[in-house]
C-alpha positions as CSV (number, residue, x, y, z in Angstrom):
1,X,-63.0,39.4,-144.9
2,X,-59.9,41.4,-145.4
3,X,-59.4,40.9,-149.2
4,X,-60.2,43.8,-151.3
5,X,-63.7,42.5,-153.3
6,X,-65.6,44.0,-155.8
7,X,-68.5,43.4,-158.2
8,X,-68.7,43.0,-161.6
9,X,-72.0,43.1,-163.7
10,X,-71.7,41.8,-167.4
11,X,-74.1,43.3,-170.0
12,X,-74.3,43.0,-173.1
13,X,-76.9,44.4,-175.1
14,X,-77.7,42.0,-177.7
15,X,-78.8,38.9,-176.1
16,X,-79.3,35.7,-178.2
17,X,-82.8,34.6,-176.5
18,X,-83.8,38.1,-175.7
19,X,-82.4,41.1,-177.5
20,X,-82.4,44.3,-175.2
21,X,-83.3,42.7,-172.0
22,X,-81.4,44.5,-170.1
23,X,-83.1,47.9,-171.1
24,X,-86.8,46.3,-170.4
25,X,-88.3,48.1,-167.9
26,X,-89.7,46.3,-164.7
27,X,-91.0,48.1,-161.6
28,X,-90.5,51.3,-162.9
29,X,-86.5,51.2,-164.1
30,X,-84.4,49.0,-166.4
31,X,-83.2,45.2,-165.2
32,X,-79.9,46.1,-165.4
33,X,-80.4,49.3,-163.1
34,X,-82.3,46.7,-160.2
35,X,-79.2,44.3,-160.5
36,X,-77.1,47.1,-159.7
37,X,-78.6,49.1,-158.0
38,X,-79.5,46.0,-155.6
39,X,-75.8,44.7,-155.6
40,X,-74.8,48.2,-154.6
41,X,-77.2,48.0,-151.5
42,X,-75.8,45.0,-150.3
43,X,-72.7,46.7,-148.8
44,X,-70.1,43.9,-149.6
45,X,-68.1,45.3,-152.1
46,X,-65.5,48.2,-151.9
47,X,-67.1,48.7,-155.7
48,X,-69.7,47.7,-158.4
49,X,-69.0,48.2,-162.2
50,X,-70.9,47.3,-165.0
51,X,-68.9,46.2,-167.5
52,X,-70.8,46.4,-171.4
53,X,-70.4,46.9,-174.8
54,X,-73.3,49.0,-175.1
55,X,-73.6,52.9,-174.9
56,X,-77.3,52.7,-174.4
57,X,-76.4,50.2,-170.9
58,X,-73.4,52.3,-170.4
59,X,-75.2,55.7,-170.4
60,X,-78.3,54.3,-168.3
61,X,-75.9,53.8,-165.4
62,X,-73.7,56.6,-165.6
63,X,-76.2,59.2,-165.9
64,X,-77.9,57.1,-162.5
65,X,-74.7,58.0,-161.0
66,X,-73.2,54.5,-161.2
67,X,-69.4,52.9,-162.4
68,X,-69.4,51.5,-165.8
69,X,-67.2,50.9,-168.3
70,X,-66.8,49.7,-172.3
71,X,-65.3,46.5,-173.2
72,X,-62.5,47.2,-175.7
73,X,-62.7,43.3,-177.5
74,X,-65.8,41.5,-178.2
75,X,-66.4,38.3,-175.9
76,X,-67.8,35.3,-176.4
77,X,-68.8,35.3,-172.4
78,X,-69.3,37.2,-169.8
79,X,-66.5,35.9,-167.8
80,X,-63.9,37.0,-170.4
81,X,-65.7,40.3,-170.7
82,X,-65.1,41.1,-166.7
83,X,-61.5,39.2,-166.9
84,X,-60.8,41.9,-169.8
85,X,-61.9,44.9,-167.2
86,X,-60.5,43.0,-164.0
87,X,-56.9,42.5,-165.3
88,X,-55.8,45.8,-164.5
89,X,-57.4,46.1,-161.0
90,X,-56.0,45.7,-157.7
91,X,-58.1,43.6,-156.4
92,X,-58.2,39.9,-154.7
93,X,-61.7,38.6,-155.1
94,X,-64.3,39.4,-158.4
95,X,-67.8,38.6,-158.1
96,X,-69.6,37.8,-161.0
97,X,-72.7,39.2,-160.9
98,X,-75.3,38.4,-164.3
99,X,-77.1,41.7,-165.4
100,X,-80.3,39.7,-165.8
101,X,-80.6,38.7,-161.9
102,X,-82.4,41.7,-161.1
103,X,-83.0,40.2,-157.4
104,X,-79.8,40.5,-155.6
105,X,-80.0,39.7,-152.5
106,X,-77.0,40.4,-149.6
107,X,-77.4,37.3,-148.1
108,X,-76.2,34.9,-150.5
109,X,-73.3,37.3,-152.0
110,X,-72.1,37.0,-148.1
111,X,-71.9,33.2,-148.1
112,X,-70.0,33.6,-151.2
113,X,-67.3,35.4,-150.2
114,X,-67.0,33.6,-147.0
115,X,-65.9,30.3,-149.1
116,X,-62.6,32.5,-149.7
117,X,-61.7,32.0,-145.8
118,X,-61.2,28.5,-147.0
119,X,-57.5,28.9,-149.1
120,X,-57.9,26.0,-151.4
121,X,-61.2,27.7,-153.0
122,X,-60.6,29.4,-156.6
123,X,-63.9,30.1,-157.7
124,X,-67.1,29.6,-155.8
125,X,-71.0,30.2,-157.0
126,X,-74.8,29.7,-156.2
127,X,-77.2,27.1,-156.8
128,X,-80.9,27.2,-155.3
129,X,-83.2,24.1,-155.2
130,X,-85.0,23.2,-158.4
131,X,-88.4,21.4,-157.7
132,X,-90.6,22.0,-160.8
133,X,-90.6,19.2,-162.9
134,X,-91.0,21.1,-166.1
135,X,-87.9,23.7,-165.5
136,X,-85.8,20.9,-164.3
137,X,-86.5,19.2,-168.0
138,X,-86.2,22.7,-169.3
139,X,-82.6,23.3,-170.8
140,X,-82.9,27.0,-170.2
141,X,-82.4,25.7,-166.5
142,X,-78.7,24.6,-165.8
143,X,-78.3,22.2,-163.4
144,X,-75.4,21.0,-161.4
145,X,-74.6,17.8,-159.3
146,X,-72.3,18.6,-156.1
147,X,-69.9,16.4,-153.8
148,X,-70.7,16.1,-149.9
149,X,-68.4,18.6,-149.6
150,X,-70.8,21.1,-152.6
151,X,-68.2,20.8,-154.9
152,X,-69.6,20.6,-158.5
153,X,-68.7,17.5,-160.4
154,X,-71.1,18.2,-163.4
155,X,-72.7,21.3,-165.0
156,X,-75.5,20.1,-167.9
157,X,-78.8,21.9,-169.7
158,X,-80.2,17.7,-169.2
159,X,-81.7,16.6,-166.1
160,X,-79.2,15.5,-163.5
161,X,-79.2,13.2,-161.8
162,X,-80.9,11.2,-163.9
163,X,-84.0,9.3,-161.7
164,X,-83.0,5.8,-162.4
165,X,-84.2,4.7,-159.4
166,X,-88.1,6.1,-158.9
167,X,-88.1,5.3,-154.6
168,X,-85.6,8.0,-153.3
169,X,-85.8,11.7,-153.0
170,X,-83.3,13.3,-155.4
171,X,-82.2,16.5,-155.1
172,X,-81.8,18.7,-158.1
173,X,-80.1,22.2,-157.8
174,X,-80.2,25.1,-160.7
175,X,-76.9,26.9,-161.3
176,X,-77.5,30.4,-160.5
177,X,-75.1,32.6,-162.5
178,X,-73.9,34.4,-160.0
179,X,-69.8,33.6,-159.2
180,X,-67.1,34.6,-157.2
181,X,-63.1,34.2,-158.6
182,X,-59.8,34.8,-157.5
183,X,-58.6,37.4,-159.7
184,X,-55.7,34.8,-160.7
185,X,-58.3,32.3,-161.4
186,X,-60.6,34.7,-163.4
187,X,-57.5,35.8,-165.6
188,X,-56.1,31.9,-166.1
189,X,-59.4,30.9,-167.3
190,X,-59.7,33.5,-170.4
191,X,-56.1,31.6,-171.3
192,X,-57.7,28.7,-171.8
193,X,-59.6,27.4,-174.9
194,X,-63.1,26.7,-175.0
195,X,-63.2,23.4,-174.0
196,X,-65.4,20.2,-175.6
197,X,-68.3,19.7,-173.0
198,X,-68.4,23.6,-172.7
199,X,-68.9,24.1,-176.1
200,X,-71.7,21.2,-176.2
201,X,-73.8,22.1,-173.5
202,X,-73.0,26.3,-173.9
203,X,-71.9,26.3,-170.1
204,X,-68.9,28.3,-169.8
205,X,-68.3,27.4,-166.1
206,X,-67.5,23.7,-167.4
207,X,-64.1,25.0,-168.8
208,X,-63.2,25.2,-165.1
209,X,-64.4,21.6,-164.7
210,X,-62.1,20.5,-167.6
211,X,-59.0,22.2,-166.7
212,X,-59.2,20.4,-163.3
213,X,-60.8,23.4,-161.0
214,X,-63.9,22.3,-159.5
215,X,-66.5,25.2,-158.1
216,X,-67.3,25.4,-154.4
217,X,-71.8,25.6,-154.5
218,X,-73.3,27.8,-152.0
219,X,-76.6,26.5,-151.6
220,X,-79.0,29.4,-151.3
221,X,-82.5,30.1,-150.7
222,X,-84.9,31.1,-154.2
223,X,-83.3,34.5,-156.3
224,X,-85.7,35.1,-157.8
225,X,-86.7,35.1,-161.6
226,X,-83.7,35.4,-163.5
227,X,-84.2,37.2,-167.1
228,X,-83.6,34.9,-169.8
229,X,-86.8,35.1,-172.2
230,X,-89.9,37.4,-172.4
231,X,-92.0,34.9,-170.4
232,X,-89.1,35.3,-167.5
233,X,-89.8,39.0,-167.7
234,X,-93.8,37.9,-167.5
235,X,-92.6,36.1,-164.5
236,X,-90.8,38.7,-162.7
237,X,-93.3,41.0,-163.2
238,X,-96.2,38.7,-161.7
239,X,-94.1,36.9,-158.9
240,X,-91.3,39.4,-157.9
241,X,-90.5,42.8,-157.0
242,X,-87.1,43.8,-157.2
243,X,-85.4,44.3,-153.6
244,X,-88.1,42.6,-151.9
């Protein structure tokens, strides 16, 4: 792939479910270190930068000898917080990478970008199989429902599909939060208003859905825990360790 690509790692400090998770230690170093520090080992990108409004998250990866930089507005997500660093950047294709997915993995960042061979694509992310009952009732767990050509057609914290019919095998796929724009498409979308279903379900990617852009889903293997609660921390720290 020709097009200049880089990373971008949202992170901000004070989380809703889990203030300071970013700083928690696992293995030995911060979450947000293992997401970058991972990302940065995957060799795709001609640069990572944590983008934050926090001078604790800021310092950690400066003085680690990583790229970060302060947000000058406060966002509401962390798309509009990397659109905000991203609009002065020559650059053709942003990944989205969340600060609490300490378990980057080169594979699946690969796949991504490849969808961008493909012209008509504008924003592209990862989903991973979701087979546990409980988490796919859980509304911490965001699913989506693709097209047979893994477009998405719905984004939603309730279980779909719905099993209506109890004899069939029906997939379900968790939306990993891990995306891929064209920078156009990453800046257009901050010039949009939050849209209704977004602001119901909290699910930023479903302004894209509203405004007519549908994601391309790259189906990938398990990520590992993402970091959304203590008891996700627990998790990582029993199941996981980063770069594995």
């Amino acid at each position: 792939m020709q097009e200049k690509a880089i990373a971008m790692i949202p992170a901000r400090y004070a989380a809703t479910r889990f203030p300071g998770k970013l700083m928690q230690e696992l293995a030995g170093k911060p979450i947000i270190r293992h997401t970058y520090d991972n990302t940065m080992a995957t060799g795709l990108f001609d640069e990572v930068i944590v983008v934050t409004d926090s001078e604790i998250i800021f310092k950690e990866i400066t003085d680690n000898g990583g790229r970060a930089v302060m947000s000058v507005h406060e966002h509401e997500s962390g798309t509009d917080r990397i659109a905000e660093a991203a609009a002065s950047l020559d650059v053709s294709i942003i990944v989205n990478v969340q600060g609490d997915t300490p378990f980057v993995k080169k594979e699946p960042l690969e796949n991504l970008l490849r969808e961008f061979n493909d012209a008509s694509v504008q924003v592209a992310s990862l989903m991973q199989p979701l087979t546990d009952p409980e988490l796919i009732s859980d509304p911490n767990y965001v699913k989506v429902a693709v097209d047979i050509n893994f477009n998405s057609l719905f984004f939603s914290r309730s279980v779909i599909p719905y099993p209506r019919n109890k004899q069939i095998a029906i997939p379900y796929y968790e939306h990993i939060g891990v995306y891929a724009f064209r920078k156009s498409a990453l800046l257009e979308f901050t010039s949009w208003p939050i849209t209704p279903l977004e602001d119901a379900e909290k699910v930023e990617c479903l302004r894209y859905l509203e405004n007519g852009v549908p994601l391309r889903m790259v189906l990938t293997d398990f990520m590992g825990v993402e970091i959304d609660t203590p008891e996700d921390l627990e998790r990582a720290k029993k199941e996981n360790q980063p770069g594995n």
